[in-house]
C-alpha positions in Angstrom: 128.2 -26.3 292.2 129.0 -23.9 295.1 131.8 -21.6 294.9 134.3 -22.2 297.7 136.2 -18.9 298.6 138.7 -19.2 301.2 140.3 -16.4 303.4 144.1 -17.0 304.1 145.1 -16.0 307.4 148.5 -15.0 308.9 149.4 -16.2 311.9 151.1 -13.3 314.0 154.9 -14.4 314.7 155.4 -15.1 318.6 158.2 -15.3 320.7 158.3 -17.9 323.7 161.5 -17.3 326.3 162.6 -20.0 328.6 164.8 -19.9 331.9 166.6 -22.8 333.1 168.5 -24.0 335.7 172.5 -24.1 333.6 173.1 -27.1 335.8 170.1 -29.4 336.4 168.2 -27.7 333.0 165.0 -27.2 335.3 163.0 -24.9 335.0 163.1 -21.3 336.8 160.6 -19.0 337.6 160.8 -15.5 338.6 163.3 -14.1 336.2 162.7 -10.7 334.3 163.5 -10.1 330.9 162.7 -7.0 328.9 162.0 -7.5 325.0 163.3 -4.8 322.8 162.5 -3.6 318.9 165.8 -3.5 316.7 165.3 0.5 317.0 165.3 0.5 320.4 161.6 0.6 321.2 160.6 -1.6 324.4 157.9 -3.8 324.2 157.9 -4.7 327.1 158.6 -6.5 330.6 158.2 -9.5 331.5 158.8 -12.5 334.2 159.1 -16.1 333.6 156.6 -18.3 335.4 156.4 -21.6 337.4 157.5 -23.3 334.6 160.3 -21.3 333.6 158.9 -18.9 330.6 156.9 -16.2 328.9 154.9 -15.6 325.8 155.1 -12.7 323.9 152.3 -12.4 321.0 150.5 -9.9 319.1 153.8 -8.4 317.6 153.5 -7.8 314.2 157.4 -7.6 313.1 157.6 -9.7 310.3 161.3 -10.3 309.4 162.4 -7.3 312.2 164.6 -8.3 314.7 164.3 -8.5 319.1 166.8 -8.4 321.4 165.5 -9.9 324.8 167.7 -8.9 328.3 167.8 -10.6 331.3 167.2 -7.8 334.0 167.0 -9.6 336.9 168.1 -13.2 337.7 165.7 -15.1 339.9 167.1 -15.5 343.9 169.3 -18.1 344.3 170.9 -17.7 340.3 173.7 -15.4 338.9 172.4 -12.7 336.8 173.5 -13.6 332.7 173.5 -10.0 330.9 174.2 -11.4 327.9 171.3 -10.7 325.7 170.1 -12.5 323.0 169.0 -11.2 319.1 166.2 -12.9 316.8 164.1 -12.7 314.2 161.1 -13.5 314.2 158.9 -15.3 311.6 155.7 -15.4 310.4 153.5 -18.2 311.0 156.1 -19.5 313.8 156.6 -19.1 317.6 160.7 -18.3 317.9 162.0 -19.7 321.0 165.0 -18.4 323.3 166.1 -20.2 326.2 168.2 -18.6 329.3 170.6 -20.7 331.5 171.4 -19.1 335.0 174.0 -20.2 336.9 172.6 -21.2 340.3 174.5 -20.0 343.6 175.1 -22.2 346.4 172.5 -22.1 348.9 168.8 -22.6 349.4 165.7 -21.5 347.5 162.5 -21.4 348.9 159.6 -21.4 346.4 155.9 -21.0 347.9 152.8 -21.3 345.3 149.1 -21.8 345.4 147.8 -25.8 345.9 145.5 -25.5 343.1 146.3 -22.8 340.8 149.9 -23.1 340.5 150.4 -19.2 340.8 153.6 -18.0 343.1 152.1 -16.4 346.6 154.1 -13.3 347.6 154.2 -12.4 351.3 154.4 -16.2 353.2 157.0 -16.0 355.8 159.5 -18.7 356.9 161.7 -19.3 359.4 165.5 -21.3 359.1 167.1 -22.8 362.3 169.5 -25.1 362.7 169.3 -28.6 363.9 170.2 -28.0 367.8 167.1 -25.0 367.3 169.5 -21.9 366.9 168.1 -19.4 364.7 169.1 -18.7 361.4 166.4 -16.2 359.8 163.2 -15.3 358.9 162.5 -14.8 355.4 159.0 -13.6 353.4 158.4 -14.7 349.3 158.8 -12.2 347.0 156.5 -11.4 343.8 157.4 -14.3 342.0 157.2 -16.3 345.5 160.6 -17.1 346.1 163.4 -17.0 349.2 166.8 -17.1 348.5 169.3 -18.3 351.5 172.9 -17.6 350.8 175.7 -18.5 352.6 175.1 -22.0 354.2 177.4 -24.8 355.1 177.5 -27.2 352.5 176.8 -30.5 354.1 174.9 -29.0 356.9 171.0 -29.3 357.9 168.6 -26.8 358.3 165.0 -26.9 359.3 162.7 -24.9 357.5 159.2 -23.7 358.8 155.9 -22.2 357.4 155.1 -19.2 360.1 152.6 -17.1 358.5 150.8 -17.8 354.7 148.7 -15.5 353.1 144.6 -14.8 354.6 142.2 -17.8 352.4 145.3 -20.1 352.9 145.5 -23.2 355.0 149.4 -22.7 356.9 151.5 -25.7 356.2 153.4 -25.4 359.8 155.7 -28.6 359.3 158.9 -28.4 360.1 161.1 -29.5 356.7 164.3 -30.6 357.3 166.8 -30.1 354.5 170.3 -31.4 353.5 172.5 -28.3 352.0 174.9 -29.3 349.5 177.7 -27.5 348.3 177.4 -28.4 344.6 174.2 -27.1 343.3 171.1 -24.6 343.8 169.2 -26.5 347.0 165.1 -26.2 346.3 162.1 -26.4 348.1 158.8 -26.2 347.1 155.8 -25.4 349.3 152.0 -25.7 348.1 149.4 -23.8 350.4 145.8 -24.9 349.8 143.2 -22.3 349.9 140.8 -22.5 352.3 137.1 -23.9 350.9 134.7 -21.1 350.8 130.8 -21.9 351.9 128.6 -19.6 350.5 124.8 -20.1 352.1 121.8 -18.5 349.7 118.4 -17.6 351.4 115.7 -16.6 349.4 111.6 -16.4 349.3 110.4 -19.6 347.7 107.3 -18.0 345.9 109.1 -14.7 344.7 112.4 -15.3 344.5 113.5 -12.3 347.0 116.8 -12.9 349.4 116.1 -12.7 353.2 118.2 -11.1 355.6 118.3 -12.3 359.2 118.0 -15.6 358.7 119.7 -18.1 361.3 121.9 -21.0 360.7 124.1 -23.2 362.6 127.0 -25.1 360.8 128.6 -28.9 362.6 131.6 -30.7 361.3 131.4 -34.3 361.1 132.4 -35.0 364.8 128.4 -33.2 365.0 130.3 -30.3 367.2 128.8 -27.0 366.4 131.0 -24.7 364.9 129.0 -21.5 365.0 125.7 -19.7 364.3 125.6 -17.4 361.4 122.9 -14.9 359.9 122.2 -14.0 356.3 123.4 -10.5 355.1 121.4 -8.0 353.1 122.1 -9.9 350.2 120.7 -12.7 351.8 124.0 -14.7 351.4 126.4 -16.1 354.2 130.0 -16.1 353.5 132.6 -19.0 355.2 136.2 -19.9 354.8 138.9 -21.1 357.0 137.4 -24.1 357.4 139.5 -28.0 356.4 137.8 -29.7 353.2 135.7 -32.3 354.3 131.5 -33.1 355.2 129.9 -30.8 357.6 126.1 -30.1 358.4 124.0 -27.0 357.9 120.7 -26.4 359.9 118.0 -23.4 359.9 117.5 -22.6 363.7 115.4 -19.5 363.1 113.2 -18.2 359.9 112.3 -14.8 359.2 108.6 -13.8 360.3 105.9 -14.7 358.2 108.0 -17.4 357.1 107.7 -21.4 357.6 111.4 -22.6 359.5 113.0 -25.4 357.3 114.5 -27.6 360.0 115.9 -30.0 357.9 120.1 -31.6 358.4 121.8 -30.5 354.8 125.3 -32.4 354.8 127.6 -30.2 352.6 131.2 -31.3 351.4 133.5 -28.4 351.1 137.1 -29.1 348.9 140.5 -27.1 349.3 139.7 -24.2 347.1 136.9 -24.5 345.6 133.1 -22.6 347.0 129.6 -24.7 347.9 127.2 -23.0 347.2 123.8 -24.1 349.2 121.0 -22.5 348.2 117.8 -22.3 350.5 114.1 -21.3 350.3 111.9 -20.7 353.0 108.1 -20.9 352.4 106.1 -18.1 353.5 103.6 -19.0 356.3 99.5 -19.2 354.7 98.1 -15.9 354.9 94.5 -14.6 355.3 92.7 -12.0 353.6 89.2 -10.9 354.4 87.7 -8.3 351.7 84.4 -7.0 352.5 81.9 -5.8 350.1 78.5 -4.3 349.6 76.3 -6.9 348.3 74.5 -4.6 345.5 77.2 -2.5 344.6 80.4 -4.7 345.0 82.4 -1.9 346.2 84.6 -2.3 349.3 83.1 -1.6 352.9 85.2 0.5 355.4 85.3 -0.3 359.1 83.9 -4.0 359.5 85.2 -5.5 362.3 85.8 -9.3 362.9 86.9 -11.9 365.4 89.3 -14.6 364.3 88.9 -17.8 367.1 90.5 -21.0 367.1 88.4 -24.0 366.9 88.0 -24.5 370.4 86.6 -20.9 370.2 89.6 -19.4 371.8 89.7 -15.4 370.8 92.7 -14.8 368.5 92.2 -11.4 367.6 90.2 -8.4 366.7 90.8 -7.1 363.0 89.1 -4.2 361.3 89.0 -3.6 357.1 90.8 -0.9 355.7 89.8 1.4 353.2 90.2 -0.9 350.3 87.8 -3.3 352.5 90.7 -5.7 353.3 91.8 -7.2 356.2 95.5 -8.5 355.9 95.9 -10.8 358.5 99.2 -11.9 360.1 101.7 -13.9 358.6 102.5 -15.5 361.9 99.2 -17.3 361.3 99.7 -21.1 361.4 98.1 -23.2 358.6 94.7 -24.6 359.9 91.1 -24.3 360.2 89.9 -21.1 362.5 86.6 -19.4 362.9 85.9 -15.9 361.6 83.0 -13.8 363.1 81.7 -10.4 362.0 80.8 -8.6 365.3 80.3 -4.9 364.2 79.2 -3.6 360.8 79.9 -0.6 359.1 76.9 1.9 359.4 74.0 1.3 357.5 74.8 -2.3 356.6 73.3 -5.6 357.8 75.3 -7.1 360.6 76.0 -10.5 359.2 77.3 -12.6 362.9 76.9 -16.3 361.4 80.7 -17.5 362.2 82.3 -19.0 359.1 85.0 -21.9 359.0 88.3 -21.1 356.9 91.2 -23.2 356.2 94.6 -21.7 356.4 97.1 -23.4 354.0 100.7 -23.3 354.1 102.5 -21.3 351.9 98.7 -19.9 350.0 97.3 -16.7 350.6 93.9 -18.1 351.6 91.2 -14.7 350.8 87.7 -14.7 351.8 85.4 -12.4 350.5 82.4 -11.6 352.2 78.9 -9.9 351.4 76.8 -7.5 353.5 73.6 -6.6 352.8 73.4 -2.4 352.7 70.3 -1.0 355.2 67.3 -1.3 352.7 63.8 1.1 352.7 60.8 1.8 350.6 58.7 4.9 350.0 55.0 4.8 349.7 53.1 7.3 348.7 49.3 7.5 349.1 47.5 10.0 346.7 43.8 11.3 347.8 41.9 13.9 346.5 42.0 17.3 348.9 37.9 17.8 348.0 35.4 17.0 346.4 35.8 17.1 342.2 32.5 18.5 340.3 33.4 16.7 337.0 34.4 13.7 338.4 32.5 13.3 341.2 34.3 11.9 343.8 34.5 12.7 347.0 37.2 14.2 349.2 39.6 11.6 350.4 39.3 9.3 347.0 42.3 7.6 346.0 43.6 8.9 343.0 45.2 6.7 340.0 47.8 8.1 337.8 50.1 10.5 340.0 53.6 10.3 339.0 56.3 11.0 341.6 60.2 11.3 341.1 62.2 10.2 343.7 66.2 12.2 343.8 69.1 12.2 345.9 71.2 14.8 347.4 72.7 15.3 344.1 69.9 16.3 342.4 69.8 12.9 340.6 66.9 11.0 340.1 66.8 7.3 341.3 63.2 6.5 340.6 59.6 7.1 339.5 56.6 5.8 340.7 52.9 6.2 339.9 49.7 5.3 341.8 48.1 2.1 340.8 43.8 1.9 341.3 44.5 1.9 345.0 46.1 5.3 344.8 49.8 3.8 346.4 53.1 4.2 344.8 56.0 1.9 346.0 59.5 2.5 345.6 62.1 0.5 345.1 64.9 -0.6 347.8 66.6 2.6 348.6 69.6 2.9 351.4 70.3 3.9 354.6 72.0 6.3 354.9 71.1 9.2 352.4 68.3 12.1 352.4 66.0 11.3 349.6 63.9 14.2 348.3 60.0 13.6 346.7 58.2 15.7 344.2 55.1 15.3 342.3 55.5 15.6 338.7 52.2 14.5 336.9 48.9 15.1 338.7 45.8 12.5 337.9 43.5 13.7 335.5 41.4 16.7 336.7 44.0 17.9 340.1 46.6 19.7 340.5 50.1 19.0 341.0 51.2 19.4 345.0 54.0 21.4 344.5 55.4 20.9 348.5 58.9 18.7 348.3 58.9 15.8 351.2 62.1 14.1 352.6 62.6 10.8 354.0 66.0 8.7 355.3 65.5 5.2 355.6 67.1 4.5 358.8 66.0 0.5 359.7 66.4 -2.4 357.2 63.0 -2.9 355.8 62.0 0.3 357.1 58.7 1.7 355.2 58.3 5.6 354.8 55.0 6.3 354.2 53.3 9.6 352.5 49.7 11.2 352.4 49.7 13.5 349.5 46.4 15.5 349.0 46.1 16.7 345.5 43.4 20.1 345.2 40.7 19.9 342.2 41.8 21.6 338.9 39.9 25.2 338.6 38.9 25.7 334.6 37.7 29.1 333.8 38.4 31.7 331.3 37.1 35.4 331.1 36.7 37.9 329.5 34.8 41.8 329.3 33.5 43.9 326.3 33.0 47.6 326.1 31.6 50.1 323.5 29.2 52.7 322.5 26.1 53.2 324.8 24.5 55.3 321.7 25.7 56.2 318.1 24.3 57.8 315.2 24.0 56.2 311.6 27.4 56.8 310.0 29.6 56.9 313.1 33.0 55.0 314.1 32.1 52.9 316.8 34.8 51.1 319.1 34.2 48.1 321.0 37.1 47.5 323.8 38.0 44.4 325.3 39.2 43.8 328.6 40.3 40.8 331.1 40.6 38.4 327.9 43.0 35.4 329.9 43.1 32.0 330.8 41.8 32.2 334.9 42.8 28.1 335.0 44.8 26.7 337.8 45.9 24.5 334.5 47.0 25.0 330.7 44.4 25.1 328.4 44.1 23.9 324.8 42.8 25.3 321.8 42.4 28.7 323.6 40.2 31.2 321.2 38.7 34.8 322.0 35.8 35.3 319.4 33.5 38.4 318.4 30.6 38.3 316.4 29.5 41.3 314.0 26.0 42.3 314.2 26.2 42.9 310.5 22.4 44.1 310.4 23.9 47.6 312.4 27.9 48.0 311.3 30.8 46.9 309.5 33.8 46.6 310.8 36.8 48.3 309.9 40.0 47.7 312.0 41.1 45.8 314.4 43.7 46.4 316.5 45.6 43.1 317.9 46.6 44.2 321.5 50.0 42.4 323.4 49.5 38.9 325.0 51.0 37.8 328.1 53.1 34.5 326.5 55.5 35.2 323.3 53.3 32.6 321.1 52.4 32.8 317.4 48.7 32.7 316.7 46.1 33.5 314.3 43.3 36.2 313.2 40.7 34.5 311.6 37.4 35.8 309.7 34.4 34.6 308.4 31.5 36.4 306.4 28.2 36.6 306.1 28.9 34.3 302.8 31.9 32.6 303.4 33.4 30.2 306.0 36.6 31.3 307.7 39.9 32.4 306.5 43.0 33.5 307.7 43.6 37.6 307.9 46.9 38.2 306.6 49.6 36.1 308.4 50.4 34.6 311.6 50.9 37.0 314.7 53.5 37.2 317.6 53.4 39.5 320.3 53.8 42.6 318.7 50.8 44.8 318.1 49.4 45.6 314.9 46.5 47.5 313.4 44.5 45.2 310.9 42.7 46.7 307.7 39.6 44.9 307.4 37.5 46.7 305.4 35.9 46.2 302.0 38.1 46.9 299.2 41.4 45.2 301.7 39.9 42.0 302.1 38.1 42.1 298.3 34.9 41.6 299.4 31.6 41.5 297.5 29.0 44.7 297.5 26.4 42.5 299.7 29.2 40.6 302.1 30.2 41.5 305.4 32.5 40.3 308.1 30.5 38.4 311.0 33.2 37.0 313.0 36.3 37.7 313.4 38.7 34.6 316.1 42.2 35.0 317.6 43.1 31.2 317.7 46.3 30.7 320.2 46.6 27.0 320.5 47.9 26.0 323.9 47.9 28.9 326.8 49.9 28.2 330.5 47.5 29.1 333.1 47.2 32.7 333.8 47.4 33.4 330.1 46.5 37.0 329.7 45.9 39.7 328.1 48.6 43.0 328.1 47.6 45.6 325.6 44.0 45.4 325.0 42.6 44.9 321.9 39.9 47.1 320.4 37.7 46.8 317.0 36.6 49.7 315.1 33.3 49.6 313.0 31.0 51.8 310.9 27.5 52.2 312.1 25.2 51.4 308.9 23.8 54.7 307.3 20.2 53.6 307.3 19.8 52.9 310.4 16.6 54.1 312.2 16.3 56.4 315.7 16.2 54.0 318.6 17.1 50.8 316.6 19.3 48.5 318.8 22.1 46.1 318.0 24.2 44.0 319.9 27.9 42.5 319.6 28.4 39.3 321.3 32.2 38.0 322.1 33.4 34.6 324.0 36.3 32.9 324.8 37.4 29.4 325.7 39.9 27.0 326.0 39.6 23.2 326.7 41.3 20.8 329.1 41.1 17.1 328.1 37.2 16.5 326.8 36.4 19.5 328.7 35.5 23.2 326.9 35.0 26.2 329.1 33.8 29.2 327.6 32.7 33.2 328.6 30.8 35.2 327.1 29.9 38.7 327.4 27.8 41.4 325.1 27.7 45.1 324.2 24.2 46.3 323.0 24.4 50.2 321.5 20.9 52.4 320.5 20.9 54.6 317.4 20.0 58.1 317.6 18.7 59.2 314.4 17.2 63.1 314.0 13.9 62.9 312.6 13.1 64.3 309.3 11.0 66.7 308.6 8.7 66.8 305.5 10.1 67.4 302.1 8.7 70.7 300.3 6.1 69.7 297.7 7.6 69.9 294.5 5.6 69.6 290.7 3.0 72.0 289.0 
């Protein structure tokens, strides 16, 4: 079972004062009261109503005493000063009722039609019957006139002259019969004016329009004015009698499709219409231009809009953003659009097209031109004729590689010759420089270093190119110098000179070799020279028993002098170094050599007078299948004293 909990609440005592009329017990409005703790705080003012009282609430005296005063009588009574003492209760509204004594004479009380509410500031005027004069008079706060001192049994004629701005005036004349034995009343109800209150706004966003024109009839179909939307978009009307009247749009804001139509509208004593309005924007046209490849928006394209009796309408250009915002003032329709100038290097594109306008749709159009396309074509020949190959000068060549760059350096293609020796390249634009460089060279030429431009500057337009390539030159050299004699015993020195790679090309497997005449020398050192390229290579040796084997380590560019002699290398008492090879893998062209190398070697001791020996060195390099190799030689003649004959020795 639920638990029920409930929450007792107090009602707050209240204190309701009513004012009366001590002879007819009607109601009386307009008199003030103040309401007053039993320690003489104030709580307040107040002033009885239409109907004769005032609330007071939200006083939380339980069991405490209020005095309430009259302070003021209303016009037309006697002021009672007598106050009146209560307690008030909780849970209960206390109730106090004042009876004025009315004065002879007449009381006037003006209040609003609808709301009930008093309306201070209407003015009256009193005559008599015959038209003489007897005041004017204007409603107080509590919208009351009090007239004193008339002849009982008389007549007067009371009339509305002026009622308050929103008001209808009520200017009938009222007669009135003053009698002597009581308060004489008359009550007047103004009814406010209707207020019209016309709304314009965009019918696709909502917005409010300023400017816009109407024209208002009453029933009769007699105009009554024109009248134009505010900022706000909003009309404002009042003064007008409650009944039908008839609203029409007589002029629409640009861009903006007029809404003709009759609206009847009933307007009541106050209360406001509201009529709220939207206006449909007029079809609009937008043309966006583009590049056909790229997609992006083309600048400065101008068209021609024509009617479809091919009457000109106007000349429009695209903006930056490739647009053409046409006007609003456009009617909905079909029209015909015409491209008469295209932006530079781009396709003029002059077949008219048909577009249909629609009311109140933004009708866009987009529109494709073909950029100002171009090729490049290279042709490749040979510059003379090629020993190895054997063609002739002029022969197309297969296999050259070309890159193809733009002003920033970037490349946009690469093309090589087919059989035919032609290179194609794809569509490139107007527009723009385009630079050309060789890269790879067929097999056997060289690379044509010289940088050719071209703009294509006509749609299909063909740029042709001749390119000679000149034969590859493949040679190496090398020269050897040493001793021209030596005796048996000596340090001999062979020098070497002009060691390089002479090749217009790199070369592979580049070697320089010597070979030891062993029969004459051994060698000794060898001392490494410097080398044009910072490469690591090789020293290699071989003996006269032994295939080859590495000296030591690998070798940079730094020089070094190389022990090679017997007891170093741990040879054996009949084995000699024969060859000794620098191997330096692959050398640029031009390879060369800086420091020269030099070998030293000991001339054999038993060497005779006039015996000759000869050290032979090469070098060579290869490029593709192809070797090419020099050689030179060093041949040295042993002087050897002759010996004379050895004394006889023995018995």
């Amino acid at each position: 079972m639920p638990t029920l909990v409930e929450f007792p609440n107090k009602q707050i005592p209240g204190l309701r004062v009513e004012k009366v009329d001590k002879v007819t017990g009607l109601p009386v409005g307009g008199a003030k009261f103040k309401v007053v703790r039993a320690n003489g705080e104030v709580i307040g003012e107040f002033t009885t109503n239409t109907a004769g009282f005032f609330m007071v609430t939200d006083i939380d005296l339980n069991h405490q005493s209020v005095t309430v005063y009259e302070t003021q009588a209303a016009k037309g009574y006697i002021h009672d000063p007598t106050p009146q003492t209560v307690e008030l209760i909780p849970n209960k509204t206390t109730v106090l009722q004042f009876a004025d004594q009315p004065l002879m004479g007449l009381q006037i009380k003006k209040v609003d039609d609808v709301t009930g509410k008093p309306m201070a500031g209407v003015s009256f005027k009193l005559s008599e019957l015959d038209g003489r004069t007897i005041g004017s008079y204007t409603t107080d706060d509590a919208g009351l006139i009090f007239v004193p001192n008339l002849t009982a049994g008389s007549w007067v004629v009371v009339e509305e002259t002026k009622t308050l701005p929103g008001y209808r005036l009520d200017s009938t004349p009222r007669n009135v019969e003053i009698k002597g034995d009581r308060l004489n009343t008359l009550e007047y109800r103004n009814q406010p004016y209707p207020n019209l209150l016309i709304k314009k706004m965009d019918a696709e966003t909502g917005k409010m329009l300023e400017g816009v024109k109407f024209k208002l009839f009453d029933k009769l179909n007699r105009e009554l004015g024109t009248f134009t939307t505010n900022q706000l978009g909003q009309i404002h009307l009042t003064g007008m009698e409650a009944g039908t009247y008839y609203l029409r749009e007589t002029k629409a804001l640009p861009g903006y499709v007029l809404d003709s139509t009759v609206r009847e509208v009933s307007l009541y004593w106050g209360k406001t219409t509201t009529v709220e309005l939207k206006n449909t924007p007029m079809g609009t046209l937008r043309v966006k231009k583009i590049d056909a490849i790229t997609k992006k928006p083309i600048y400065g394209v101008t068209f021609n809009l024509y009617d479809l009796k091919n009457n000109l309408l106007g000349e429009y250009t695209t903006n930056d953003a490739g647009i053409i915002e046409f006007p609003k003032e456009i009617q909905a329709g079909k029209y015909l659009l015409k491209e008469v100038k295209a932006a530079p290097n781009y396709v003029l594109d002059d077949i008219p097209k048909t577009i249909e306008v629609k009311s109140g749709e933004t009708t866009e159009i987009i529109v494709e031109n073909q950029p100002v396309m171009g090729k490049i074509q290279i042709v490749k020949k040979s510059a003379e004729y090629n020993d190895v190959s054997k063609l002739p000068a002029g022969s197309f060549l297969e296999g050259a590689v070309f890159e193809i760059f733009n002003s920033k350096n970037e490349v946009v293609d690469r093309i090589t010759t087919d059989k035919r020796g032609i290179a194609n390249s794809k569509d490139l634009p107007a527009g723009e420089v385009f630079g050309i460089r060789e890269i790879t060279a067929p097999d056997l030429y060289l690379i044509n270093s010289q940088v050719l431009y071209a703009e294509v500057k006509k749609p299909d337009d063909l740029i042709r190119f001749e390119i000679l390539d000149a034969n590859e030159e493949i040679s190496v050299s090398v020269q050897k110098y040493g001793n021209i004699e030596a005796m048996p015993g000596d340090i001999i020195r062979y020098d070497f000179e002009k060691i390089g790679n002479t090749s217009t090309v790199p070369l592979d497997n580049f070697y320089w070799r010597d070979t030891i005449p062993t029969d004459a020398v051994r060698i000794e050192k060898i001392y490494t020279g410097t080398w044009s390229e910072h490469l690591h290579y090789e020293v290699l040796y071989k003996t006269n028993k032994k295939g080859w084997r590495t000296l030591d380590k690998p070798y940079s560019n730094a020089a070094d002098l190389l022990d090679c002699s017997r007891e170093a290398l741990h040879l054996g008492a009949d084995e000699a170094i024969a060859e000794i090879k620098f191997e330096f893998g692959t050398v640029q062209a031009g390879f060369h050599q800086v420091e020269a190398p030099y070998i030293l070697c000991q001339v054999n001791g038993d060497l005779p007078n006039e015996y000759r020996f000869t050290n032979k060195t090469d070098v060579g390099g290869q490029r593709g299948d192809e070797w090419v190799i020099a050689k030179d030689q060093w041949t040295t003649i042993i002087y050897a004293k002759p010996r004379g004959k050895l004394p006889k020795t023995g018995f």
